[in-house]
C-alpha positions as CSV (number, residue, x, y, z in Angstrom):
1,X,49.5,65.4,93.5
2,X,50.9,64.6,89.9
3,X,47.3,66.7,89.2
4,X,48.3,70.0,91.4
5,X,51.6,69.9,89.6
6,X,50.7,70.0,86.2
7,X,48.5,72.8,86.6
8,X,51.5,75.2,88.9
9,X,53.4,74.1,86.2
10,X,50.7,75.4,83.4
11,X,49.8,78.9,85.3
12,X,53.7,79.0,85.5
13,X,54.0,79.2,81.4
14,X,51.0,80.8,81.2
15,X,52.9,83.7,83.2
16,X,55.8,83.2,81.3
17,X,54.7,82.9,77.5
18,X,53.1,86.5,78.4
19,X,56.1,88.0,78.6
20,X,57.7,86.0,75.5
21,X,55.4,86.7,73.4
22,X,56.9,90.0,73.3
23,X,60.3,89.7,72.9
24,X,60.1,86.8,69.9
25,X,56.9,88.5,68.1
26,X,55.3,85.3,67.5
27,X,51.4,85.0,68.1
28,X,50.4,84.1,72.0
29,X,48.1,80.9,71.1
30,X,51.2,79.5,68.7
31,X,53.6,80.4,71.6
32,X,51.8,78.7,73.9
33,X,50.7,75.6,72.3
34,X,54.3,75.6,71.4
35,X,55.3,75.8,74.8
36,X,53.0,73.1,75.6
37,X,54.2,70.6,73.1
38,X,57.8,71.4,74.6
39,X,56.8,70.2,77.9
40,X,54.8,67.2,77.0
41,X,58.0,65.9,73.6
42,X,60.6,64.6,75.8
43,X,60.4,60.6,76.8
44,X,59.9,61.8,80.6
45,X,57.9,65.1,79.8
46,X,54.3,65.9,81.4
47,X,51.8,63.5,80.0
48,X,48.0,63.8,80.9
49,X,45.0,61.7,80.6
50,X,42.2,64.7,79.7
51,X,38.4,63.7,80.0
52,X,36.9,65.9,77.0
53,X,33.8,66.5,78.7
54,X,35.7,67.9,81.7
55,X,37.7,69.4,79.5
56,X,34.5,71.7,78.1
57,X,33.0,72.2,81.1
58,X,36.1,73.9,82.5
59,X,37.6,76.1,79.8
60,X,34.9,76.6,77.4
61,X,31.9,78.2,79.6
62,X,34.2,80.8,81.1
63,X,35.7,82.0,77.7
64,X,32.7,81.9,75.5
65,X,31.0,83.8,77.9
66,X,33.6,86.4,78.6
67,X,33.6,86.8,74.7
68,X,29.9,87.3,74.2
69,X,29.6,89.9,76.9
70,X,32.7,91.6,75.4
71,X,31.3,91.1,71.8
72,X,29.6,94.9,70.2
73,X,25.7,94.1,70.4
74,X,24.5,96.3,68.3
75,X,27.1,95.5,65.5
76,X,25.7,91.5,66.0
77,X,22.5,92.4,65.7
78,X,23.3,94.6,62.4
79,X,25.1,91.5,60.9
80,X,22.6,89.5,62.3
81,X,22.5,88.0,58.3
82,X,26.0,87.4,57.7
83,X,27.0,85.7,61.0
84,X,24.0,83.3,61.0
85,X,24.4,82.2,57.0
86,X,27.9,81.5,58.5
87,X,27.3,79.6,61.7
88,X,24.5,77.6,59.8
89,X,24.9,77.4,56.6
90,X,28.1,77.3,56.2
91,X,28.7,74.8,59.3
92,X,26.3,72.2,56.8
93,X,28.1,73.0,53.5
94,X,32.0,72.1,55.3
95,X,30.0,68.9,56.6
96,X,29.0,67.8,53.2
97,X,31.9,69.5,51.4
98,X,34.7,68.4,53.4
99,X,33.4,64.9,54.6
100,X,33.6,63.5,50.7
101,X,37.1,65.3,50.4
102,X,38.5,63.5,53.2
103,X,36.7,60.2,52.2
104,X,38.3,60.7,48.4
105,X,41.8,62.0,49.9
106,X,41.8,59.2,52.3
107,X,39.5,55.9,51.6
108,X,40.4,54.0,54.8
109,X,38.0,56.2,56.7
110,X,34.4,55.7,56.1
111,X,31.9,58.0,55.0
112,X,30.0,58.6,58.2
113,X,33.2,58.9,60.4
114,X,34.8,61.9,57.9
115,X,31.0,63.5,58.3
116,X,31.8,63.8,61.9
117,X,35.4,64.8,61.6
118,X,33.8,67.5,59.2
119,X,31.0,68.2,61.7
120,X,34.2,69.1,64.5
121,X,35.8,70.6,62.3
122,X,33.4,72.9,61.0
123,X,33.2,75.0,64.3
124,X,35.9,78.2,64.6
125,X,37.0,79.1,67.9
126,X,35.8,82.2,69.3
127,X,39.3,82.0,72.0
128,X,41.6,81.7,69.2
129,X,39.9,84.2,66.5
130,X,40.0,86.6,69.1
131,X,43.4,86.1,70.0
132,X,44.8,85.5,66.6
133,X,43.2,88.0,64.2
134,X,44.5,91.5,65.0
135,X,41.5,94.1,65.0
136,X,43.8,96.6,63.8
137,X,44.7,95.1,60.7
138,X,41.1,94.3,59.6
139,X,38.3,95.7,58.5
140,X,35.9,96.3,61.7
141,X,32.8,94.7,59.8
142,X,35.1,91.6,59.1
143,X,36.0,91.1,62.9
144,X,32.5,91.3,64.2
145,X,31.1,89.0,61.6
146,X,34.2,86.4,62.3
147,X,33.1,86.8,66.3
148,X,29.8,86.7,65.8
149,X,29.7,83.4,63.6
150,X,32.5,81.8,66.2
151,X,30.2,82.2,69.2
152,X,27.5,80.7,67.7
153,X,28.6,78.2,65.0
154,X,30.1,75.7,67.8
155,X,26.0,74.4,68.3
156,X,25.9,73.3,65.1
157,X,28.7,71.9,64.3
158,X,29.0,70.1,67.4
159,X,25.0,69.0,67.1
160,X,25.5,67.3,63.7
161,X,29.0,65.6,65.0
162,X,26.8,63.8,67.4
163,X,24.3,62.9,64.9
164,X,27.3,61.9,62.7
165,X,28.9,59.4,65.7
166,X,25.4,58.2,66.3
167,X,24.8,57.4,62.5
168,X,28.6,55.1,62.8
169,X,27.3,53.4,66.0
170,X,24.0,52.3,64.6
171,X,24.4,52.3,60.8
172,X,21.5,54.8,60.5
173,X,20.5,58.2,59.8
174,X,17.3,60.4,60.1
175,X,17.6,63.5,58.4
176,X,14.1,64.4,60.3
177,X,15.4,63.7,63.7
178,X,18.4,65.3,63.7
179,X,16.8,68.4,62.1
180,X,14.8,68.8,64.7
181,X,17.3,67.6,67.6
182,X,19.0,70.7,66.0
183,X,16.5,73.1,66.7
184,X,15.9,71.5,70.0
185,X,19.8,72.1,71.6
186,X,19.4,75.7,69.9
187,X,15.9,76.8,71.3
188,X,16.6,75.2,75.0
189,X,20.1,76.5,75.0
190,X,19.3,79.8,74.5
191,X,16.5,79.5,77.3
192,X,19.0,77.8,80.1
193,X,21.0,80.9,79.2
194,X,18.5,83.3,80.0
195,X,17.0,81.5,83.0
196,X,20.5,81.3,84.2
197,X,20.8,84.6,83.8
198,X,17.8,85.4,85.3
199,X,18.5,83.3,88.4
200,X,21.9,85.3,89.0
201,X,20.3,88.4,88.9
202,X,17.3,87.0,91.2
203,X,20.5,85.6,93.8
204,X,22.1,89.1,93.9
205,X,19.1,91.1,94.6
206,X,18.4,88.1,97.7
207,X,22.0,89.4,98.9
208,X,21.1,93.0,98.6
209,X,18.5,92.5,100.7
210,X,20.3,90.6,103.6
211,X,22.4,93.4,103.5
212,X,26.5,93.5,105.0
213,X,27.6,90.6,102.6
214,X,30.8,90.8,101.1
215,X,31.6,91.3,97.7
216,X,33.4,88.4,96.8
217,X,30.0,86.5,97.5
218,X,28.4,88.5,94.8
219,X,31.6,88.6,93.0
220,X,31.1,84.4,93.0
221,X,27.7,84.1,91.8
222,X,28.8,86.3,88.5
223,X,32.2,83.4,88.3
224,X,29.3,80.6,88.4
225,X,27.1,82.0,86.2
226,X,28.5,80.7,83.0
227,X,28.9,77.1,84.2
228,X,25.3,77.2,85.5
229,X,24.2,78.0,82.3
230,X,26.1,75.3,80.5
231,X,25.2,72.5,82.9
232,X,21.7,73.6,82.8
233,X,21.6,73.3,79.1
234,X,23.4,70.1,79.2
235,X,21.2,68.1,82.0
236,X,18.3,68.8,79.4
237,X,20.5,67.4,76.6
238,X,20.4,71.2,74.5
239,X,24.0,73.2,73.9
240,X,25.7,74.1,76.7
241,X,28.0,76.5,74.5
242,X,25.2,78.4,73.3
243,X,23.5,78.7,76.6
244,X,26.9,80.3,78.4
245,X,27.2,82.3,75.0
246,X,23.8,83.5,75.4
247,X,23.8,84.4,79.2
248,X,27.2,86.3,78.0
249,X,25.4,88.3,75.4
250,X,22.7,89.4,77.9
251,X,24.5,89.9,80.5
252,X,25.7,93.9,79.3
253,X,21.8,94.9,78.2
254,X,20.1,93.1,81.1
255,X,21.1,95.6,83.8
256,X,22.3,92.6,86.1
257,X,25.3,95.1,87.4
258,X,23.0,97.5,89.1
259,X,22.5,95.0,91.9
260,X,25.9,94.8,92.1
261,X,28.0,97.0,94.6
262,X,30.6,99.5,93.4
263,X,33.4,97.0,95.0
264,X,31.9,93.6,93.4
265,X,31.7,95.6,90.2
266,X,35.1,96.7,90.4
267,X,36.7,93.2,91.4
268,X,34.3,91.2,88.7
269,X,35.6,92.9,85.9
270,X,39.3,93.1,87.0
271,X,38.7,88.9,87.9
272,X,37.7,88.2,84.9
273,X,40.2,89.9,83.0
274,X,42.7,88.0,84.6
275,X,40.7,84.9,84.3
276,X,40.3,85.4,80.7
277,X,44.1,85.4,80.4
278,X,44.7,82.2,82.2
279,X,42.3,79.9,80.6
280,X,43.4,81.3,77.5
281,X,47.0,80.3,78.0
282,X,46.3,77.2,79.8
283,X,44.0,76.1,77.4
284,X,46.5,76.4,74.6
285,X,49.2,75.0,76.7
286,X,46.8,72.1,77.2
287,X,46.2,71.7,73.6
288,X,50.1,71.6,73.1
289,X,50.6,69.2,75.4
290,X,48.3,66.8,73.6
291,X,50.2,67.1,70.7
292,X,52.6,65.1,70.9
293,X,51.7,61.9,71.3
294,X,48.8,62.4,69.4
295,X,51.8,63.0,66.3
296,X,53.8,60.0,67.8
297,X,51.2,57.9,66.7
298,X,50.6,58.2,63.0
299,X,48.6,56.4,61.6
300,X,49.7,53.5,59.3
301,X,47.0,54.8,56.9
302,X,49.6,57.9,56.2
303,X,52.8,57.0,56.1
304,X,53.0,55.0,53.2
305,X,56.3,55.2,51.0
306,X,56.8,58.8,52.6
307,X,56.4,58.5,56.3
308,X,57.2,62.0,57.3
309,X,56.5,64.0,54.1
310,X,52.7,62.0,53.5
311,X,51.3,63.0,56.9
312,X,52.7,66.5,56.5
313,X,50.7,67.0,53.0
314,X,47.4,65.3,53.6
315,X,47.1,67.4,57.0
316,X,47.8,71.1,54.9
317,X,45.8,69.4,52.2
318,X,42.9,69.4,53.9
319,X,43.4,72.4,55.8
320,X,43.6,74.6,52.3
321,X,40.3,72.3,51.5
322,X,38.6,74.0,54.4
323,X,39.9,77.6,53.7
324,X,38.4,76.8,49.7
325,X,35.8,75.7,51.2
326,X,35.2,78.8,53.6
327,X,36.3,81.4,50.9
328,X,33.6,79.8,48.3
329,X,30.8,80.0,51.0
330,X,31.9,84.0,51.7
331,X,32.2,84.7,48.1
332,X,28.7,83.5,46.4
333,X,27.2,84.6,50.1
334,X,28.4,87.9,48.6
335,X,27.0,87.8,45.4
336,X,24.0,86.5,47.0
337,X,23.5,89.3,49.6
338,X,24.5,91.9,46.9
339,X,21.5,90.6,44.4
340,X,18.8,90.5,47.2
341,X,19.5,94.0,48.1
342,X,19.5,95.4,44.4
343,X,16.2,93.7,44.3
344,X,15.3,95.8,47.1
345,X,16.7,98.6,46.5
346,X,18.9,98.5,48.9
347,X,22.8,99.5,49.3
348,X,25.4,97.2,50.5
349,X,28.9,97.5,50.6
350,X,30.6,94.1,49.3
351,X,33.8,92.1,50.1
352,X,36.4,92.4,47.7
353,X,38.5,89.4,46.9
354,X,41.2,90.4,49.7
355,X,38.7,90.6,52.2
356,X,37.1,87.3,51.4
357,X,40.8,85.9,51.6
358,X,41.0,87.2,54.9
359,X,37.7,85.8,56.7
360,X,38.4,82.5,54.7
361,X,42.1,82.5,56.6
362,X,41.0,83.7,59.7
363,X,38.6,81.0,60.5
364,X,40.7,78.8,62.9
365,X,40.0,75.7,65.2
366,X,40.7,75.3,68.4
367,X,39.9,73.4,71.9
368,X,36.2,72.6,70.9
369,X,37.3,70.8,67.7
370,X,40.2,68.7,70.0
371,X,37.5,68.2,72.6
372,X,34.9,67.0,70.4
373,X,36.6,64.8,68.2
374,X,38.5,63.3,71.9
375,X,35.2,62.6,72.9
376,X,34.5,59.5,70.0
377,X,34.1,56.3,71.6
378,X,36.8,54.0,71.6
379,X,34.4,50.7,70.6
380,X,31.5,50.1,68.4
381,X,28.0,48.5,69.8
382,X,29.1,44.9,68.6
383,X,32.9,45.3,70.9
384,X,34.7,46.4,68.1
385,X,37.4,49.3,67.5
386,X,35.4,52.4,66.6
387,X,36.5,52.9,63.0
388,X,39.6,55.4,61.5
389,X,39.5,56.7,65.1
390,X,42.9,57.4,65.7
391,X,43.8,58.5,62.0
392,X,40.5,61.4,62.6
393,X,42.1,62.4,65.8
394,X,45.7,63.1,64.4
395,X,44.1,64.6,61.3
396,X,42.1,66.8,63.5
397,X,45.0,67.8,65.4
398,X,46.7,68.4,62.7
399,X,44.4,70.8,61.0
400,X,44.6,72.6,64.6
401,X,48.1,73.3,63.9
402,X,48.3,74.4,60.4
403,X,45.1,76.5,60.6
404,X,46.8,78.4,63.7
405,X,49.6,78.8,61.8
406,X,48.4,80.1,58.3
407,X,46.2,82.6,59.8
408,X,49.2,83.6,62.1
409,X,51.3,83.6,58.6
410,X,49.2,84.9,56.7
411,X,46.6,86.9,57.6
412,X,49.3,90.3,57.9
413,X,50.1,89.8,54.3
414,X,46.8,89.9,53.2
415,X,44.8,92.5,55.3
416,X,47.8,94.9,54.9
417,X,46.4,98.4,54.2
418,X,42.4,96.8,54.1
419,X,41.9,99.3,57.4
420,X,42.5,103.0,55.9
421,X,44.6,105.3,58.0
422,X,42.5,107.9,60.2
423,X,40.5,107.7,63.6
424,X,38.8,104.6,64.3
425,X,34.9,105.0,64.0
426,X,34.9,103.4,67.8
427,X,37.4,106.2,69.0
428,X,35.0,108.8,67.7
429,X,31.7,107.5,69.2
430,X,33.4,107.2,72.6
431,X,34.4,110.7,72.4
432,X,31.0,111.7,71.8
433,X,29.7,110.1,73.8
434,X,32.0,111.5,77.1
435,X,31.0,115.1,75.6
436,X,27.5,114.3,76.2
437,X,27.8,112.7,79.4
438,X,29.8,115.6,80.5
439,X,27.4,118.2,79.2
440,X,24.7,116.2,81.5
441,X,27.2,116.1,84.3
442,X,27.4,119.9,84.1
443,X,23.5,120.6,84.0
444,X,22.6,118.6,86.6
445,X,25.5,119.9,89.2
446,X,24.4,123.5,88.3
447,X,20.8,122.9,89.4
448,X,21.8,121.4,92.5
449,X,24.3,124.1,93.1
450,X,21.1,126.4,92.5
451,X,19.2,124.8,95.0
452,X,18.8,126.7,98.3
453,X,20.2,124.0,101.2
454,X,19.4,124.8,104.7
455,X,22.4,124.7,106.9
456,X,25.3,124.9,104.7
457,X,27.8,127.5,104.5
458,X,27.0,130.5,101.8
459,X,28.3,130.0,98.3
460,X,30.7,127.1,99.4
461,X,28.6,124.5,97.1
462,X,28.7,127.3,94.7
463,X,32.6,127.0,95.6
464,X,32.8,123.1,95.1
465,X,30.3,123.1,92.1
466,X,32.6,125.3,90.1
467,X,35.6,123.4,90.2
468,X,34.0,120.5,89.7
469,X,32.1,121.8,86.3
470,X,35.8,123.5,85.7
471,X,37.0,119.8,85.6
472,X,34.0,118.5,83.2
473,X,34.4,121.5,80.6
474,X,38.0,120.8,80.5
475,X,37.1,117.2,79.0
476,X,35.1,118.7,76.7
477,X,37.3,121.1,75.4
478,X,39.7,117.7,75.0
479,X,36.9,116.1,72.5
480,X,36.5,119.2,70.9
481,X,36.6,118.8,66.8
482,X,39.0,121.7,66.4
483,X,42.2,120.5,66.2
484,X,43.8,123.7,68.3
485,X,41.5,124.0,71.0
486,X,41.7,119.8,71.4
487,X,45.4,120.1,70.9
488,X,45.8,123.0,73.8
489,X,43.3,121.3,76.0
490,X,45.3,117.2,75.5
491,X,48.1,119.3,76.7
492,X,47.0,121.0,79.6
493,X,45.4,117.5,80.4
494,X,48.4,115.9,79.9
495,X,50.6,117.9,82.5
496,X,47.9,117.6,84.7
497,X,48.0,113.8,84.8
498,X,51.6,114.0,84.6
499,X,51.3,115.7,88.2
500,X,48.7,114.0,89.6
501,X,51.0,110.7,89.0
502,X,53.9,112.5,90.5
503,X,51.4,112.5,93.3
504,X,50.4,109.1,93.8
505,X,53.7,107.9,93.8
506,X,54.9,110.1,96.7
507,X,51.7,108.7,98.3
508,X,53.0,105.0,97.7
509,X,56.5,106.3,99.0
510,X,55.4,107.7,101.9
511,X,52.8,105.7,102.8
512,X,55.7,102.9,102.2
513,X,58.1,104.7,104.7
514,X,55.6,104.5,107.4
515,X,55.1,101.2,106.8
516,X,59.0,100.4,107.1
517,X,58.7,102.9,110.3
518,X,56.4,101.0,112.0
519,X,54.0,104.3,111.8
520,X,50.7,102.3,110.7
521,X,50.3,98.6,110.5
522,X,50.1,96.5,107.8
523,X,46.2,96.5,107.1
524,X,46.5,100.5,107.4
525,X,49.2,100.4,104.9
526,X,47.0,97.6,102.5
527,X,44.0,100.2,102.8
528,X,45.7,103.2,101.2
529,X,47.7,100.9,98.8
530,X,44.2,100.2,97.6
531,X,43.4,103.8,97.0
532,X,45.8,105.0,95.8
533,X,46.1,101.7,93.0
534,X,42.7,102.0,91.8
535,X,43.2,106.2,91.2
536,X,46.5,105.2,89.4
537,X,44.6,103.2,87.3
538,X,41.8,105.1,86.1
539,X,44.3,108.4,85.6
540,X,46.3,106.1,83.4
541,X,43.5,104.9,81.4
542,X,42.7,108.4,80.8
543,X,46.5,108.2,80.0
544,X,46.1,105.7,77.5
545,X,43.4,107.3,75.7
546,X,45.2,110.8,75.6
């Protein structure tokens, strides 16, 4: 019962910090992990027990994989260089890096135990880059290089944390085995992704052929499909991140939607948009109500002669090490790429410093790095307490925190005027592309009006051709490039929305009074709400894009 309650109570704030978030201007994640620490400070606030493993396996599938089917493709693949010297290499040069900081900074924890802290630590988050970084305010190569590197950096870093927690238990270390345990979780991961992905598509065409099953049954094998993948991955001992990121990032080009009705499509994408905002708020309203009693508890190791003020320091301390760290790795990676392609004769456009600043600031932590560094064991083989493991776990919470809020501080600052004024390069692909779609449209509904049809009525699919090509012409005259003919056309477009809005809602009234009436029955009334819901919202998204 205490269970059920805590999570009502979390979907309640999740709700709630929604609409805050607009009224106090603060970011959503620091909102909500502030709302969670809110709920959780007071002597009898919410306290629970989370199992980190459970923990992953219920937020972190979903989200990862609703970020790698969201995530641009082709821009990956184009950055293909940049992301993966970021979710490798850099992952290993924060291990070694920021493991002999912490050892110098703080000498009461061992070498091997700030390896792993370094390993967790390593890993952005993919939830809380996306949410945090606003795509408006930086540079579009920047964002897909920061989401690229988030979805796939969490393998390593969370590889080598094991290897670093194994190395504490047993006093040992292979660099050989755990080189090749590394290639092992990436190359299985990424094939219990496919295979799960494979396996979903095989289960929906089964149900196309039974025939008369409902949509939310195809709706529910797309909802298991990440958590497939990750359990698959983990049962063979391989990354069960990377193998939900993977089925994610094949999902788009693998055609899996055509076996999908037109209902199950519709209801998929609107369910996971509304999924994707509650385990986004209710995994930062988790994280916030770990907090604090994980900030009760400092460790003796920090307080010293300055119990408040030491903590405070050593945690932004090592949370500007990190950002040094990041913004070295980004800088010579520069130089680096900007050499090799002079060698080749190549042209490449490099980072300048504010840009570096900005994908050194931007790379946050979040839930994995809590997760992970939750999961160390409490005792060593021989019975005894697992070394430093509370000060890690405060220190890693900590770093949480101040990461979160730095790039929510700071990031504006610094990107400020780094994105030029004008259209955005994705506005003007789209409207190319719905000119050519359109021209298709037109083609193809001219030959068929062509076409001699025995039994119809003379010239009236001439009749319903016309208007219908009248309709497609009009949107092309809306993505024309000349300013006046796109200007007249918006317009025209515009009133004509205007109207056809004016129309739906005398729909919803009247179909509303003969509800009240007692004209048609509930289920009558629930039909046409439908229609008339779903036409609202695609004219508004036209709306929105005007």
């Amino acid at each position: 019962m205490q269970v059920a309650v805590f999570i009502l109570v979390v979907l309640v704030f999740v709700a709630v910090s929604g609409a805050l978030a607009r009224l106090v201007r603060v970011p959503l994640p620091v909102l909500q992990i502030a709302i969670g620490a809110a709920l959780a400070w007071p002597v009898r606030g919410m306290h629970v027990e989370i199992d980190p493993e459970l923990f992953l396996l219920a937020f972190i599938p979903p989200l990862l994989f609703g970020d790698a089917f969201a995530a641009p493709k082709r821009e990956l693949i184009a950055l293909r260089r940049p992301i993966l010297d970021l979710a490798i290499g850099l992952v290993f040069f924060t291990i070694v890096g920021f493991g002999y900081a912490l050892h110098w900074l703080v000498p009461s924890i061992p070498l091997v135990v700030a390896f792993a802290l370094a390993a967790v630590l390593s890993p952005t988050d993919a939830v809380a880059v996306s949410s945090i970084v606003d795509k408006t305010v930086v540079p579009a190569r920047l964002m897909h290089i920061l989401e690229g590197e988030a979805l796939l950096n969490d393998a390593s870093g969370l590889v080598m944390f094991r290897f670093a927690v194994a190395a504490a238990l047993t006093g040992g270390f292979s660099l050989t085995s755990a080189t090749l345990s590394f290639l092992y979780a990436v190359a299985v991961g990424v094939l219990c992704g496919a295979a799960a992905l494979f396996a979903a598509a095989k289960a929906l065409q089964l149900l196309n052929r039974i025939g008369g099953v409902p949509a939310e049954a195809q709706v529910l094998v797309m909802i298991l499909l990440p958590f497939v993948a990750y359990l698959g991955a983990e049962h063979f001992g391989a990354s069960g991140i990377l193998a939900a990121v993977t089925a994610g990032l094949l999902t788009g080009g693998t055609g899996i939607f055509r076996h999908l009705g037109v209902s199950a499509r519709i209801q998929t994408m609107s369910l996971w948009a509304t999924l994707s905002f509650v385990f986004n708020g209710a995994l930062f309203i988790v994280l916030g109500v770990q907090l604090p009693d994980i900030i009760r508890k400092v460790p003796p190791e920090l307080t010293g002669h300055y119990p408040v003020l030491q903590p405070v320091l050593t945690v932004v301390a090592l949370t500007l090490c990190l950002i040094a760290l990041r913004f070295l790795w980004i800088w010579v990676g520069d130089i680096a790429a900007a050499v090799l392609a002079r060698l080749g004769k190549r042209q490449v456009e490099p980072f300048g410093l504010r840009v570096r600043l900005a994908g050194s600031v931007a790379g946050v932590r979040g839930a994995i790095t809590l997760a992970g560094i939750l999961s160390l064991p409490l005792v060593m083989r021989d019975g005894s307490p697992f070394p430093a493991r509370d000060l890690v776990i405060f220190l890693a919470a900590g770093v949480i925190i101040c990461s979160l809020v730095f790039a929510s501080l700071a990031l504006p600052a610094i990107a400020r005027g780094l994105v030029e004024p004008g259209e955005d390069a994705g506005a003007a692909e789209e409207r190319f592309a719905r000119v050519g779609a359109a021209k298709a449209a037109i083609a193809h509904i001219e030959r068929i009006a062509a076409t001699d049809a025995d039994g119809e009525v003379p010239g009236a699919r001439l009749a319903a051709a016309d208007g219908i090509v009248a309709a497609y012409r009009r949107r092309i005259a809306a993505s024309d490039e000349a300013d006046e003919a796109r200007a007249e056309a918006r317009e025209a477009g515009r009133l004509e929305l205007e109207l056809r809005l004016a129309g739906i809602e005398a729909e919803r009234a009247a179909v509303r009074s003969m509800l009240r009436d007692g004209r048609i029955n509930d289920h009558t009334a629930r039909e046409l709400f439908t229609e008339v819901t779903l036409s609202e919202a695609l004219l508004k998204g036209r709306q929105t894009r005007k």
